[in-house]
N, C-alpha and C positions, 0 to 999 in steps of 0.2 A: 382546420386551420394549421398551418404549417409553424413549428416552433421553432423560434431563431435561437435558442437556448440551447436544442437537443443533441448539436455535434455532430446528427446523423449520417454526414456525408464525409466523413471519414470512419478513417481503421484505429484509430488512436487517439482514445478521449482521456479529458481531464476535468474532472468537476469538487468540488469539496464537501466532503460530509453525506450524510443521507438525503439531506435536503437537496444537495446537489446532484447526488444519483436519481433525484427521484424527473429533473430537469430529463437527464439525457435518453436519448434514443436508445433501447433495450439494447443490451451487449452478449455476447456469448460468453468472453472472461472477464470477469470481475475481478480487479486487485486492490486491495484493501492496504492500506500505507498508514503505517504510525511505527515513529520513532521508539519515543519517550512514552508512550501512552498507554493504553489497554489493549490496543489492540499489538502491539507489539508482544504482548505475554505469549501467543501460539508460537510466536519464532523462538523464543527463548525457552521454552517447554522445549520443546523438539531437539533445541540443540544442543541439554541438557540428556533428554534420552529420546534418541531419532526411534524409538520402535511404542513411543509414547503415546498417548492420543488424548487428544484436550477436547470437553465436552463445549461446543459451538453454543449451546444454552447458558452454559459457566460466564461467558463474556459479557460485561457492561453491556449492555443495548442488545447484543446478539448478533444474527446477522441480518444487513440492512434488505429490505424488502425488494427493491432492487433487483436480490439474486432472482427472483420470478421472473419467467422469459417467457413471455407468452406462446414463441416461435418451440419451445425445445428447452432443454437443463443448460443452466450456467454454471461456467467452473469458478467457483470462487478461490482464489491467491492471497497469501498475506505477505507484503512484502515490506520492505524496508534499506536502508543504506547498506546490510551486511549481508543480504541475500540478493540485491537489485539486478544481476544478471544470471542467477539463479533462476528469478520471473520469467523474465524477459524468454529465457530457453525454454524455461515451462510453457509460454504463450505459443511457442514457434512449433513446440512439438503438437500440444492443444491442435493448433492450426493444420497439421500434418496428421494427427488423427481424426478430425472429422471430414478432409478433404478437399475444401474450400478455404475460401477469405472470410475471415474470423476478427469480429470485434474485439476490440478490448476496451473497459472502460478501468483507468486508472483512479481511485478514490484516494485522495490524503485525506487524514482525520484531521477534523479540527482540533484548536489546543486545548489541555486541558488545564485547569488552574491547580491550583495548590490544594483542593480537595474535589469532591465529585459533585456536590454543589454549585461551586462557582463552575466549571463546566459547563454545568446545564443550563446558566441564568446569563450566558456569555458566548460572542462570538468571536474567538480568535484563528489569525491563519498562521498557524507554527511555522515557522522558518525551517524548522525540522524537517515537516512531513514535504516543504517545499519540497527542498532538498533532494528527498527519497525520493518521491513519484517522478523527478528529474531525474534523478538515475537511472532510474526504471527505464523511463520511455528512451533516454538515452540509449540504452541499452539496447532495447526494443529497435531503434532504428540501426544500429552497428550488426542484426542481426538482418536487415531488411526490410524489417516491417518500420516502413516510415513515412506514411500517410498519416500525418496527425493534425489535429484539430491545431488552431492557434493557441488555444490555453496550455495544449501538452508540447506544442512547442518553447512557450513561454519558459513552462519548469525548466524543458529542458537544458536552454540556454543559461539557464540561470544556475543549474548544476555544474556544469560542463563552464560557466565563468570563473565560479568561484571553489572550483574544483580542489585547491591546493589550500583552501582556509576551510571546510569542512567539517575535520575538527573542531577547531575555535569555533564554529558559528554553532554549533550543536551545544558546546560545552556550555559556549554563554550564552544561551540562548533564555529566551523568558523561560520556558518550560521547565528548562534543567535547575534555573533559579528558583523556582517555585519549591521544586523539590528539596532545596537547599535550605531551603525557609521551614521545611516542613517535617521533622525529624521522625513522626509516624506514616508516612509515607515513602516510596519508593518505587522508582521505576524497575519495569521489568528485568532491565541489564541498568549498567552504569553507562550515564552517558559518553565516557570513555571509549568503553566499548560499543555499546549504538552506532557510535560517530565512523566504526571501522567501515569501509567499504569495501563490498564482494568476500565479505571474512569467512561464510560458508556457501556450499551449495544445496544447501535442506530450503525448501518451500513450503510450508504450510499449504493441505489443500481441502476443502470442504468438502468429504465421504459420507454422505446421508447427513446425521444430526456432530459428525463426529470431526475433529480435524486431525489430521495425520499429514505422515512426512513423505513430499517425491524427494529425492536427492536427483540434480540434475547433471551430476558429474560426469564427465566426456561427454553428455548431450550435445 
């Protein structure tokens, strides 16, 4: 039976969470979006020291099962507002080394609450990680690849609307207020910083159990 869920018939997916990877039609790259979250720490590792490597087991949850392709290996990406055309080049060249038209399934993480707890007993969709995965695919299509699903359409437009409040929606956003709230905690970067967009071109990229850095510059 045919899944109306799965995206399959495009180049350019968007789903949220694991539970939503787990919806879609197998992909070749995988990119992983969080702002404010945990999964933001490998971009911020990296761009503290690019010759770095953050152990993929170290991560809250891990990585989502998802990355198994039945067809062949998936490149797993981590991306966000400060690296989002970063990805996007990473995907293009991906697509220029295996030869062919190359999936992508774009993941925003769900939000996290003010401990890791409330998290897990909770379903939020962060305006953040919108945000991100909107850049992304934006991006994604500025390079070509623009066959996308309605859902990665969706971010996108909603990136590229509110493009000049960015900022402000990151800052105030629930998430970032959580963190405000919560003086033992801390996001990866400050969402100051977070909120920059294209601030590096370092990509987190999943090597066996390990994550380490492509730099995508003049790609």
């Amino acid at each position: 039976m045919t899944n109306p869920f799965d995206q399959g018939g495009y180049q350019v997916r968007l789903e949220w969470g694991a539970a939503g990877l787990a919806r879609l039609a197998p992909a070749d790259i995988l990119v992983l979006v969080d702002v404010l979250g945990p999964g933001a720490a490998p971009l911020a590792a990296l761009e503290a020291e690019p010759t770095a490597t953050v152990s993929a087991a170290a991560l809250p949850g891990g990585v989502p099962d998802g990355a198994a392709h039945p067809g062949g290996e998936v490149t797993v990406l981590w991306g966000n507002l400060r690296n989002a055309t970063a990805v996007a080049r990473a995907c293009l060249a991906e697509q220029h080394a295996r030869g062919g038209r190359t999936s992508i399934a774009v993941i925003p993480a769900l939000g996290v609450g003010a401990s890791a707890e409330a998290s897990q007993t909770s379903t939020r969709f962060a305006v953040e990680n919108l945000l991100a995965a909107g850049a992304i695919v934006g991006a994604l299509s500025a390079l070509g690849t623009d066959h996308t699903s309605p859902e990665a359409a969706a971010a996108c437009e909603a990136f590229h609307g509110l493009r000049r409040a960015v900022g402000h929606l990151v800052t105030a956003s629930g998430t970032a207020r959580a963190f405000d709230h919560t003086p033992d905690a801390a996001p990866p970067l400050p969402p100051t910083d977070a909120a920059r967009v294209d601030a590096t071109t370092l990509v987190p990229v999943l090597r066996g159990g390990a994550i380490v850095a492509l730099d995508t510059e003049g790609s």
